[in-house]
C-alpha positions as CSV (number, residue, x, y, z in Angstrom):
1,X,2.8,35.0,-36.9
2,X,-0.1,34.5,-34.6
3,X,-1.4,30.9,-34.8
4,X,-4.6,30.6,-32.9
5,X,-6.4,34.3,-34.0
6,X,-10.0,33.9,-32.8
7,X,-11.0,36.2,-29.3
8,X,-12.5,32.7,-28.1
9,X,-12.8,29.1,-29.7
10,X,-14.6,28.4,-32.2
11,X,-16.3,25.3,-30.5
12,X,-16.3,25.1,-26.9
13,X,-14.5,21.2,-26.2
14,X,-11.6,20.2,-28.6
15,X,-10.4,16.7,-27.7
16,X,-7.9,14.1,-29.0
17,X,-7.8,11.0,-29.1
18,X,-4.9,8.5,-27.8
19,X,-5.5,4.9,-29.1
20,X,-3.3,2.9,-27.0
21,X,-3.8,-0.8,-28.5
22,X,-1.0,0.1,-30.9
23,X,2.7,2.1,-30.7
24,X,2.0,3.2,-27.1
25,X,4.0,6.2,-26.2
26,X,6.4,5.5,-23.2
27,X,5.6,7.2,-20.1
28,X,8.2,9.6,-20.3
29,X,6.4,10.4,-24.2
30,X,2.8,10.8,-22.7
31,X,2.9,13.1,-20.0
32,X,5.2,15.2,-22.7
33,X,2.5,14.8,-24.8
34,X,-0.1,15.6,-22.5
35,X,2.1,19.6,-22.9
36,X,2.2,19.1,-26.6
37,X,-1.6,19.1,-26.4
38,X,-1.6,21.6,-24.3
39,X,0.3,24.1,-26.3
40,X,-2.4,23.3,-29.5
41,X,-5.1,24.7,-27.1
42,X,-6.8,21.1,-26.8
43,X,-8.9,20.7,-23.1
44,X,-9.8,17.1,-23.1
45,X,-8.3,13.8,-24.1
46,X,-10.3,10.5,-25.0
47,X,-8.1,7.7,-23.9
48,X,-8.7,4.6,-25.4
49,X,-6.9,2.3,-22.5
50,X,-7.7,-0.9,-23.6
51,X,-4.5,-3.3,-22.3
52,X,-2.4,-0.6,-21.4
53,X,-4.7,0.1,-18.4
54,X,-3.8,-1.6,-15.2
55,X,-6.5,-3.3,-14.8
56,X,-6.9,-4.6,-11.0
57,X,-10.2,-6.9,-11.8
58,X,-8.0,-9.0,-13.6
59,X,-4.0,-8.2,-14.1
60,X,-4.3,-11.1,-17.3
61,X,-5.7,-8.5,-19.2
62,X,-2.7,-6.4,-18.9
63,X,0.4,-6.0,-21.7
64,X,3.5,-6.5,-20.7
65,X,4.2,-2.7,-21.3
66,X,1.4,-1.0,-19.2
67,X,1.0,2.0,-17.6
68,X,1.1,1.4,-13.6
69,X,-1.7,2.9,-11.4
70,X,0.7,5.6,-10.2
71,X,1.5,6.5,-13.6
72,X,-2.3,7.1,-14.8
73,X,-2.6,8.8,-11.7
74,X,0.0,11.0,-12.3
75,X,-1.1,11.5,-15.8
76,X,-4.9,12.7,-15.1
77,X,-2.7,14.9,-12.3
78,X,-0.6,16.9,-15.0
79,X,-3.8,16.8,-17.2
80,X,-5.8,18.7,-13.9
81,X,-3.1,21.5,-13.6
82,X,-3.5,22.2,-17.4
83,X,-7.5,21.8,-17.7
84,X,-7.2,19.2,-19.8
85,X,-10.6,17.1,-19.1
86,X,-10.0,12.9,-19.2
87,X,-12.6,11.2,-20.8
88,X,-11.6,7.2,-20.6
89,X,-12.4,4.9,-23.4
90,X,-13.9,1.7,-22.6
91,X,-15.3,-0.5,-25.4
92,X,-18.8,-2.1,-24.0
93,X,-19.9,-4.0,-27.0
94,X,-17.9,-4.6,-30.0
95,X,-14.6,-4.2,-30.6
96,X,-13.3,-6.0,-27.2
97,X,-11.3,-8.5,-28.8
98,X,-8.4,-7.8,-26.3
99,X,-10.6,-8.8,-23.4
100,X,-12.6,-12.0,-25.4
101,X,-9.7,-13.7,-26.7
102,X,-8.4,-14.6,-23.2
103,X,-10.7,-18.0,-22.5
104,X,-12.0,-16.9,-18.8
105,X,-14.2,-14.7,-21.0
106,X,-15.0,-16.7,-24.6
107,X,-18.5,-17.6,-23.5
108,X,-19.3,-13.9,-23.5
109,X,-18.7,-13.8,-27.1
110,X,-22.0,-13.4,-29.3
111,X,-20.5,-15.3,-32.0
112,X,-18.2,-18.0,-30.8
113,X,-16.0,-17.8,-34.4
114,X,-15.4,-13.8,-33.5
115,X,-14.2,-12.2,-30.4
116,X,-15.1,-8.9,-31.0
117,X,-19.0,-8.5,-29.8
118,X,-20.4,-9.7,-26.2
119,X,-23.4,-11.0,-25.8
120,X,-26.1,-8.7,-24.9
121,X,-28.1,-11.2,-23.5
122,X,-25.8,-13.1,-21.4
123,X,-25.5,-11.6,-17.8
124,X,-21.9,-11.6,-17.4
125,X,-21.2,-9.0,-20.3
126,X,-22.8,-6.1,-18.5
127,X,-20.8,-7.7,-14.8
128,X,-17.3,-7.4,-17.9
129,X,-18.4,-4.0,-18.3
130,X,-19.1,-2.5,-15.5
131,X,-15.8,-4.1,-13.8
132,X,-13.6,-2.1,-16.3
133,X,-15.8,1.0,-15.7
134,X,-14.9,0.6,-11.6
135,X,-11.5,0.0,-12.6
136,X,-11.2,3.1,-14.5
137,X,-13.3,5.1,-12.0
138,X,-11.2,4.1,-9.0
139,X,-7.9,5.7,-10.3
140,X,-9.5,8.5,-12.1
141,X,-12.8,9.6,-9.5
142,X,-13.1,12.6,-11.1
143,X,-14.1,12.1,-14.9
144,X,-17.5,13.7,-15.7
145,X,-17.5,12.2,-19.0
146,X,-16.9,9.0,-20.2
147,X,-16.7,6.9,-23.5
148,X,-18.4,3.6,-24.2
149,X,-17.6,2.8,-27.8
150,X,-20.7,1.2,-29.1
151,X,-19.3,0.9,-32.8
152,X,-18.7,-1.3,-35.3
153,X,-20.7,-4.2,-33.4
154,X,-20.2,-6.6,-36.3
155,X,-21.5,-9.9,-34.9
156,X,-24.3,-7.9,-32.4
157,X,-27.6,-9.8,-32.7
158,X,-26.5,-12.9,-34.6
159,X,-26.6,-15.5,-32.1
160,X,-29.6,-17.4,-31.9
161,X,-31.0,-16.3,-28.6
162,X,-30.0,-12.7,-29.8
163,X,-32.5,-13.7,-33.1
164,X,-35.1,-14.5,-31.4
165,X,-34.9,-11.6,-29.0
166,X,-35.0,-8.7,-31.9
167,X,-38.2,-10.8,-34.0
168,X,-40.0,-10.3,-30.4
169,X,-39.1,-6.6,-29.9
170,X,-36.2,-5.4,-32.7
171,X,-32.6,-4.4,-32.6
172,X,-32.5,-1.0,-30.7
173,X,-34.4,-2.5,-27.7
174,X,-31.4,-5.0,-27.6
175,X,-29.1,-2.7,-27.5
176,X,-30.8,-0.6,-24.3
177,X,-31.1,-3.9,-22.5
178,X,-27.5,-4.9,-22.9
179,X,-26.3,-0.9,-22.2
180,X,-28.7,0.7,-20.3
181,X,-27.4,-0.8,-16.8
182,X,-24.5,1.2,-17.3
183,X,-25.8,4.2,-18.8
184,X,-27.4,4.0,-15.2
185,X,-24.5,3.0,-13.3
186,X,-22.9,6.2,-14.9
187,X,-25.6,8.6,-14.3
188,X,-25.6,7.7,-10.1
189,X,-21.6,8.5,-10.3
190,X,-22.8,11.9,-11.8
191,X,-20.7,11.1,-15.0
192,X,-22.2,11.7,-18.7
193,X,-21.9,8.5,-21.1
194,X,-20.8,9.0,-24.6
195,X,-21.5,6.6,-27.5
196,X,-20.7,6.5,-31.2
197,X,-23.4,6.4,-33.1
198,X,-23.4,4.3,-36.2
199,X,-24.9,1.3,-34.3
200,X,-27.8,3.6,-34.0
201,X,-28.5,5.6,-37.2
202,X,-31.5,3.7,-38.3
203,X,-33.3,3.7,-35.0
204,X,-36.4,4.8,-34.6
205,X,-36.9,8.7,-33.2
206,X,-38.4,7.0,-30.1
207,X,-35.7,4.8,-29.2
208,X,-32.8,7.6,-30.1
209,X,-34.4,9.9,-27.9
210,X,-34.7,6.8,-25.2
211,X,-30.6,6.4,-25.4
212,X,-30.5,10.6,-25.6
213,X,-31.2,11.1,-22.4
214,X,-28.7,9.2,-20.5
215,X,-26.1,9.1,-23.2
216,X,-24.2,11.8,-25.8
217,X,-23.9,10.5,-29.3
218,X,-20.2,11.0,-30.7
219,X,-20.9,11.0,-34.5
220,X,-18.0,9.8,-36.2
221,X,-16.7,10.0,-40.3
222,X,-13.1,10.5,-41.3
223,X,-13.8,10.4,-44.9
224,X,-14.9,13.5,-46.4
225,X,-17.3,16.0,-45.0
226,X,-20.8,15.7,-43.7
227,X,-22.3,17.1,-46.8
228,X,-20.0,15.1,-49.4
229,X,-22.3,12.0,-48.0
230,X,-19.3,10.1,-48.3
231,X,-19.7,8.3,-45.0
232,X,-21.7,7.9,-42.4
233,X,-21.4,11.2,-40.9
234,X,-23.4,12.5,-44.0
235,X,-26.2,15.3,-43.2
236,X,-29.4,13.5,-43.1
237,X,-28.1,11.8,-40.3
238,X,-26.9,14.5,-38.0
239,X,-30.4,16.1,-39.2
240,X,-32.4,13.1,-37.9
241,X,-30.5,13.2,-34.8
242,X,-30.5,16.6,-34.3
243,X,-34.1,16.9,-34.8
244,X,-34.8,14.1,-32.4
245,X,-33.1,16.1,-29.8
246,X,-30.4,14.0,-29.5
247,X,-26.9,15.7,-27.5
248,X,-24.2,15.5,-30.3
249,X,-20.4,15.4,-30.6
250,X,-18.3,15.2,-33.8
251,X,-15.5,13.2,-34.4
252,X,-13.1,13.7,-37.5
253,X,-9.5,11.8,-37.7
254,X,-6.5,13.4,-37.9
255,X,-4.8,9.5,-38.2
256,X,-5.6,6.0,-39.1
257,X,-8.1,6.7,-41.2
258,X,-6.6,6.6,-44.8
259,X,-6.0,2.7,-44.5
260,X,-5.0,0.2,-42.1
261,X,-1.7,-0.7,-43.5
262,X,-0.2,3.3,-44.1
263,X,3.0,4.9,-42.3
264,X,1.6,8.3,-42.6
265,X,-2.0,9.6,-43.5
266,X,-3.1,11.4,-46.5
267,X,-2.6,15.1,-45.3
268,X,-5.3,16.8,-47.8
269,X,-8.0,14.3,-46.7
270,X,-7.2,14.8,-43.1
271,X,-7.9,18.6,-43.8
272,X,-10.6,18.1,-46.0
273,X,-12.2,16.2,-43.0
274,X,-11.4,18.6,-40.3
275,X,-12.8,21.9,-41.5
276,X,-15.6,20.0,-42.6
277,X,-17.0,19.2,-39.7
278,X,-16.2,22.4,-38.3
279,X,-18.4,23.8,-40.7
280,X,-21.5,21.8,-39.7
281,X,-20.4,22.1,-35.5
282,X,-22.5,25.4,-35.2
283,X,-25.8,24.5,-36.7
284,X,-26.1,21.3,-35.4
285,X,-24.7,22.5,-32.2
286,X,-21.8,19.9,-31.2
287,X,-21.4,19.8,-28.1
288,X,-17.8,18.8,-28.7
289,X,-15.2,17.7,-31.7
290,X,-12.6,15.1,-31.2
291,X,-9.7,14.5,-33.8
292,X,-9.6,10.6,-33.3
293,X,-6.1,9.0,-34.0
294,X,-6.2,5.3,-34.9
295,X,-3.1,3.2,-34.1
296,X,-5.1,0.0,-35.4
297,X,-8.3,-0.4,-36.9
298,X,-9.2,-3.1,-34.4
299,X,-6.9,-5.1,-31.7
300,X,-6.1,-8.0,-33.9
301,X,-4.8,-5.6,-36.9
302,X,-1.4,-4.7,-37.7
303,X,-0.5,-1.1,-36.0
304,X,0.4,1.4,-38.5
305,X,1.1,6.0,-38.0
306,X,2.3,6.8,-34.7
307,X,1.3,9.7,-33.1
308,X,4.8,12.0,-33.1
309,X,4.7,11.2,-37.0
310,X,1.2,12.5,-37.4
311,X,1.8,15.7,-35.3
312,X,1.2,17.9,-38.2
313,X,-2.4,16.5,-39.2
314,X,-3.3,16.9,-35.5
315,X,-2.1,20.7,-34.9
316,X,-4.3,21.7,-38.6
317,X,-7.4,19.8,-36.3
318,X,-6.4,22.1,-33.7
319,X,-5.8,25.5,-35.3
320,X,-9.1,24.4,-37.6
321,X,-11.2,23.7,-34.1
322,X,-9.7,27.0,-32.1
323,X,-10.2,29.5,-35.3
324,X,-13.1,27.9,-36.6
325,X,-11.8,28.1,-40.3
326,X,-8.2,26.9,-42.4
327,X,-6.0,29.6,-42.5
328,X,-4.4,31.0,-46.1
329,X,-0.8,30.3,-44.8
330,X,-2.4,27.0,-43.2
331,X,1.2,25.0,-43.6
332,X,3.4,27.7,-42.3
333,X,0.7,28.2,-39.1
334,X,1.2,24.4,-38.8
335,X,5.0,24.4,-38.6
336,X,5.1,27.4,-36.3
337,X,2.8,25.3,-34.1
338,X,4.8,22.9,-34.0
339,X,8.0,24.3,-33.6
340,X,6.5,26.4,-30.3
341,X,5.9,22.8,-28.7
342,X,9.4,21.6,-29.5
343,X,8.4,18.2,-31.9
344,X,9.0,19.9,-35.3
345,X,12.5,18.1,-35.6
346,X,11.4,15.0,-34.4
347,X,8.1,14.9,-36.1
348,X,9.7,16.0,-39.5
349,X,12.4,13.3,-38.9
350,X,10.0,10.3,-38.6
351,X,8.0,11.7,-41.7
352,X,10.7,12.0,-43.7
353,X,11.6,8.1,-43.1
354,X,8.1,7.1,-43.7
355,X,7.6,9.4,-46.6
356,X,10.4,7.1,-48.4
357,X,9.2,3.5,-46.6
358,X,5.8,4.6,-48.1
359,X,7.3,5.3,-51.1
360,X,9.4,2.1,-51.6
361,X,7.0,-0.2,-50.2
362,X,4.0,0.7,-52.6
363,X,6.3,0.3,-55.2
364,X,7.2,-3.2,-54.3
365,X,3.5,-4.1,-54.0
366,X,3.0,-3.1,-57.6
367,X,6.4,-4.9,-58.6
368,X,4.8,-8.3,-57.3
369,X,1.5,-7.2,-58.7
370,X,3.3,-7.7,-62.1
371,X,5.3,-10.8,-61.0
372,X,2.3,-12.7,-60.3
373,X,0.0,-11.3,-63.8
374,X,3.2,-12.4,-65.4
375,X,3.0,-15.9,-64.3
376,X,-0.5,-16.0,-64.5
377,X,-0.3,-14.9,-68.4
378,X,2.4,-17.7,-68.8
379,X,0.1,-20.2,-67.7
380,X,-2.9,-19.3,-70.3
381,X,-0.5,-18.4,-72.8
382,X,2.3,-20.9,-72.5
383,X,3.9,-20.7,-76.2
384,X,5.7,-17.0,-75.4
385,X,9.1,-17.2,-74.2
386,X,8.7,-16.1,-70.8
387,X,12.4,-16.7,-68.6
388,X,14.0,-13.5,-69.8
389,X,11.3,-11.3,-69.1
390,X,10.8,-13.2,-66.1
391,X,14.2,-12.8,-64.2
392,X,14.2,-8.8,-65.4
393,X,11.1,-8.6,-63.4
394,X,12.4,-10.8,-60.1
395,X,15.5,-8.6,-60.0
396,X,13.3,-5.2,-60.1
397,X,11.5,-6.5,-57.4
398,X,13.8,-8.5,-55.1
399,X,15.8,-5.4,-55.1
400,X,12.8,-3.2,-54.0
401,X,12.4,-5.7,-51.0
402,X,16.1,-5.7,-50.3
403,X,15.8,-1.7,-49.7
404,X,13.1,-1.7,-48.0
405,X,14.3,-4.0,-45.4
406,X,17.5,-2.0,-44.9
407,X,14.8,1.0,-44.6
408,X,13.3,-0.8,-42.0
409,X,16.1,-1.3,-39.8
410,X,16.3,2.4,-39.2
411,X,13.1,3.1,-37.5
412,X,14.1,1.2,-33.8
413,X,16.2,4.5,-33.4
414,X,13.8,6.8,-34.5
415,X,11.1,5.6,-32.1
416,X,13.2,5.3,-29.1
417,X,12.0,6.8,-26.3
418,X,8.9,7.7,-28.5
419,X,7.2,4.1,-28.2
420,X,7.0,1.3,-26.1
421,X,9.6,-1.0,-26.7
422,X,7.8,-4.1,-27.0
423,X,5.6,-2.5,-29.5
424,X,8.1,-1.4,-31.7
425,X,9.7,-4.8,-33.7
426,X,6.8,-5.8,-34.8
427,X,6.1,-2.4,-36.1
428,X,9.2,-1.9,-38.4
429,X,9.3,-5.6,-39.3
430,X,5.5,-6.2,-40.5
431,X,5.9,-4.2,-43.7
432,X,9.7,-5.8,-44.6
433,X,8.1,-9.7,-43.4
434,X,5.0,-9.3,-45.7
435,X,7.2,-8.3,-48.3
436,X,10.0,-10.8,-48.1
437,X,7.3,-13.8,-47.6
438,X,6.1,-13.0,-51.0
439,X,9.1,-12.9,-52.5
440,X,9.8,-16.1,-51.6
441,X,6.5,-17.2,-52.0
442,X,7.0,-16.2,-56.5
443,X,10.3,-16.8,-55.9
444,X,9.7,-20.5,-55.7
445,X,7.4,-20.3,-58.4
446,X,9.5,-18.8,-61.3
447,X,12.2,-21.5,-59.9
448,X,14.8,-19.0,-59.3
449,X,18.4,-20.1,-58.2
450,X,20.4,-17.6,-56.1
């Protein structure tokens, strides 16, 4: 059974994405996933680095667990001899909460309650950024595209200077000050920027064709399809940007997109999401797709689908990007896929664990759900008898908890070897902590004895 059946892809660059702020594969794991990628016919990878880069400017920034400068070296080597392109991630506006949390580099902050946005105004957040860029560049010189986030800005223009600035001139010409230095800095090394673009749907034409020529914009939406409008991604825009003459790329999500706190992601929205924007990659001519995979939706959230559990969404973003279309026998395809690269078994194993943790825990959610409507009915309704009913319910739920922290202590072994160690405990005891601190949190109110 043939999987990838089209003479020539259907869209010229197919990348995936490796978010390394969360579940990190070891070493070993990455260069054999760099094969794994390989084998599914993908020819570039965005790496999102953030601490797991060896960063030289300043070794704080660093985790514990982080890849050395020979590794990444040999990585973008293994990734040459396949023609796999490296296009590094560096965030240089919002979402840097791993870099503005340390205190050498609070002042940068726009908002000093967040550390997520730099200031565009302040001079040393365009020196931040163009540090990491160096970094990046000196251990992998031969990148001829590279990533600057731009997203989710979420304090960007809200300090008072930053106020002031937009009622003289507005919002986009904020935005070119702060980036255009290293749109420039870029364009001298010969490498093309690329920049997501919801900061920038509501720009005027002038302005997006200002950022268009020095930058590609990476339109991103992982829920639905362009023309469902459920997202941002929705038609109009990639019409206004299209018709501006703007260079586009598409980005759908083959993980961490169905909710920040899931095991697994929903496998019919993950479809539904690829082959739609496979159908819109030929009229507005994409330049590129890349089938993100989210291990947290920011740095200071809880990490959540690793990538060897989510294999099977990112081989149907493959097959759908190669063949330009979902097969009829889609599922088998994706299985034979899989099996060819050799992580079937140990894909289907870790699915098959989270299936059930998914399972159990959302059941226990609901259980306490009740638990706490219960009490809350006994306290505007006082005159029902209330301590049977009470105790039925506690031992429902206390016994869901119970399970699902002996569930728990069987993922360590399943992620051995897969993810960095350090990265792992917190991982498989989030879910059974959140769950045990509520139980003891209505345990103490319904004055329950063990």
């Amino acid at each position: 059974m043939p999987v990838f059946t089209a003479q020539s892809p259907a869209i010229e660059r197919r990348a995936v994405h490796l978010d390394l702020k969360g579940l990190p594969p070891t070493f070993e794991r990455l260069m054999a996933l760099v094969e794994v990628f390989d084998q599914m016919r993908f020819n570039s990878v965005v790496v999102e680095w953030e601490d797991m880069f060896p960063w030289s400017f300043d070794p704080k920034l660093r985790n514990a667990s982080h890849y050395t400068a020979k590794q990444v070296k040999q990585f973008a080597k293994r990734c040459a001899e396949l023609d796999i392109e490296i296009i590094p991630l560096i965030q240089c506006l919002g979402h840097l909460e791993f870099v503005l949390q340390h205190e050498p580099y609070q002042h940068l902050a726009e908002c000093p309650e967040y550390a997520d946005t730099l200031n565009p105004l302040h001079e040393g957040s365009v020196k931040l950024v163009l540090q990491m860029v160096d970094d990046v560049l000196e251990l992998l010189p031969d990148v001829t595209h590279f990533h600057l986030g731009g997203d989710e800005a979420w304090s960007f223009g809200t300090s008072p200077a930053s106020q002031s600035f937009i009622a003289e001139h507005d919002k986009p010409t904020l935005f070119l000050k702060h980036v255009q230095p290293i749109l420039d800095s870029l364009r001298l090394r010969k490498v093309r920027p690329l920049i997501w673009h919801d900061m920038m749907m509501n720009w005027p034409v002038s302005a997006l064709q200002q950022i268009g020529k020095d930058a590609d914009l990476v339109v991103w939406g992982y829920r639905g399809t362009p023309a469902m409008a459920t997202h941002h991604h929705k038609l109009e825009v990639l019409d206004r940007l299209h018709e501006a003459g703007i260079p586009i790329w598409g980005a759908s999500a083959y993980k961490g997109a169905d909710g920040p706190f899931r095991d697994l992601p929903n496998k019919e929205a993950r479809l539904l999401n690829h082959t739609g924007w496979m159908d819109v990659a030929a009229p507005y001519e994409l330049k590129g797709l890349i089938a993100t995979g989210w291990s947290r939706y920011a740095s200071g959230r809880v990490q959540g689908e690793s990538i060897d559990a989510c294999l099977v969404e990112l081989a149907m973003a493959s097959i759908t990007f190669y063949n330009g279309h979902w097969p009829n026998n889609g599922w088998q395809v994706c299985d034979q896929l899989l099996k060819e690269t050799g992580a079937y078994e140990c894909s289907s194993r870790l699915r098959e664990h989270f299936s059930k943790a998914d399972a159990l825990r959302e059941e226990a959610w609901q259980a306490a759900r009740q638990l706490k409507e219960q009490l809350a009915g006994m306290q505007v309704d006082p005159g029902q008898p209330s301590a049977g009913t009470n105790r039925i319910l506690w031992d429902f739920f206390q016994d869901l908890v119970q399970r699902i922290e002996e569930q728990s202590k069987l993922l360590p072994a399943l992620l051995k070897g897969l993810v960095c160690e350090p990265f792992i405990e917190p991982y498989y005891r989030t879910w059974a902590t959140a769950l045990r601190t509520e139980a003891d949190t209505i345990k103490a109110r319904l004055k329950i004895k063990d």
